[in-house]
C-alpha positions as CSV (number, residue, x, y, z in Angstrom):
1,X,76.5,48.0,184.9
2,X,73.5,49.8,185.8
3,X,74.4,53.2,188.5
4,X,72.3,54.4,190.9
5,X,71.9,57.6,193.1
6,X,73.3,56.8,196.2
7,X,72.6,58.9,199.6
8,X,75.0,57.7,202.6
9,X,74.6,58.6,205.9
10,X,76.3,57.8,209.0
11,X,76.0,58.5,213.0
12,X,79.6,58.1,214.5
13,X,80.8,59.0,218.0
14,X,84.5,59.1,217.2
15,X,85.7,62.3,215.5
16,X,88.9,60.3,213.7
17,X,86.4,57.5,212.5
18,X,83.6,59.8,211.6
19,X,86.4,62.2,209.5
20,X,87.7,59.3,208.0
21,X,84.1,57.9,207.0
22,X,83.7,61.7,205.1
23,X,87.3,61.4,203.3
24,X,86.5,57.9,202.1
25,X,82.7,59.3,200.4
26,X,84.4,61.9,198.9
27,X,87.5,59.5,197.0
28,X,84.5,57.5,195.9
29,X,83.3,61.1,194.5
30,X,80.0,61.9,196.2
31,X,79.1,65.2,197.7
32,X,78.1,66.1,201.2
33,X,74.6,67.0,201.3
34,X,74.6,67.4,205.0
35,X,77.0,67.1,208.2
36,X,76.7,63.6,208.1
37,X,75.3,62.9,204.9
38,X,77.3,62.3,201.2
39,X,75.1,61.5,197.6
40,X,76.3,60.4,194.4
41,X,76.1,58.3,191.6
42,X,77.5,54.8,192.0
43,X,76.8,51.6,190.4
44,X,76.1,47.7,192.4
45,X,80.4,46.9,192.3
46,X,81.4,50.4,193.8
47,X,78.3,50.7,196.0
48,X,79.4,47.4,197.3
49,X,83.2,48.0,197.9
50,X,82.4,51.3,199.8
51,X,80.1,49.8,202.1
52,X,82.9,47.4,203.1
53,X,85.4,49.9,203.1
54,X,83.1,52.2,205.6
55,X,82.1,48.9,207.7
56,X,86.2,48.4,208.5
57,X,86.7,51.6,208.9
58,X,84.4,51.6,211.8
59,X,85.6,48.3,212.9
60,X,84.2,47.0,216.7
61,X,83.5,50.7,217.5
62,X,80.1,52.3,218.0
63,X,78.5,53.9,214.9
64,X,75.9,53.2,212.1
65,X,75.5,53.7,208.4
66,X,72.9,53.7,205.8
67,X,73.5,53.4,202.2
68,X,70.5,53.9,200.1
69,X,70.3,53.3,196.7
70,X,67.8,55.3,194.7
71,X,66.6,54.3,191.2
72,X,65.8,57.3,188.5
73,X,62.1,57.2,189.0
74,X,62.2,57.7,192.5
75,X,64.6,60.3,191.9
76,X,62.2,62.0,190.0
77,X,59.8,62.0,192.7
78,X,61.9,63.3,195.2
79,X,61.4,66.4,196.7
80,X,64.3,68.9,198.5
81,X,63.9,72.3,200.4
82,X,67.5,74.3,201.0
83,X,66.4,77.7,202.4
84,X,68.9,80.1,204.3
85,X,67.5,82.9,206.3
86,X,69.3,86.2,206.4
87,X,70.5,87.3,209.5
88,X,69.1,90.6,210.6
């Protein structure tokens, strides 16, 4: 089965849901790119499971989620700035 890039990100109010929503990206083994934002390689099954898993997590409470599956050629294309400035 064919895997993909995966980015996940999520917007959740509740600091136990939103916690919970980070622990269960990183068992499924992708890597926090930013606050609220994990990206890994998963193919159609586990990007499928996870999605449900992250849906009852956040069961009838407030929140959203995007799961964005990326194939290689547009992973080639993408472009990514990560610049710290010094403190003076």
């Amino acid at each position: 089965m064919e895997e993909h890039t995966v980015y996940i990100f999520y917007d959740i109010e509740n600091d136990g849901i939103r916690n919970k929503i980070a622990e269960k990206c990183k068992d499924y083994g992708l890597e926090r790119i930013q606050f609220s934002g994990f990206s890994g390689v998963l193919n159609r099954n586990k990007r499928e499971e996870l999605f449900l898993k992250l849906s009852s997590l956040i069961g009838n409470k407030s929140g959203k989620v995007l799961m964005l599956p990326i194939c290689e050629r547009d992973m080639r294309l993408r472009k990514e700035l990560m610049q710290e400035v010094a403190d003076d």
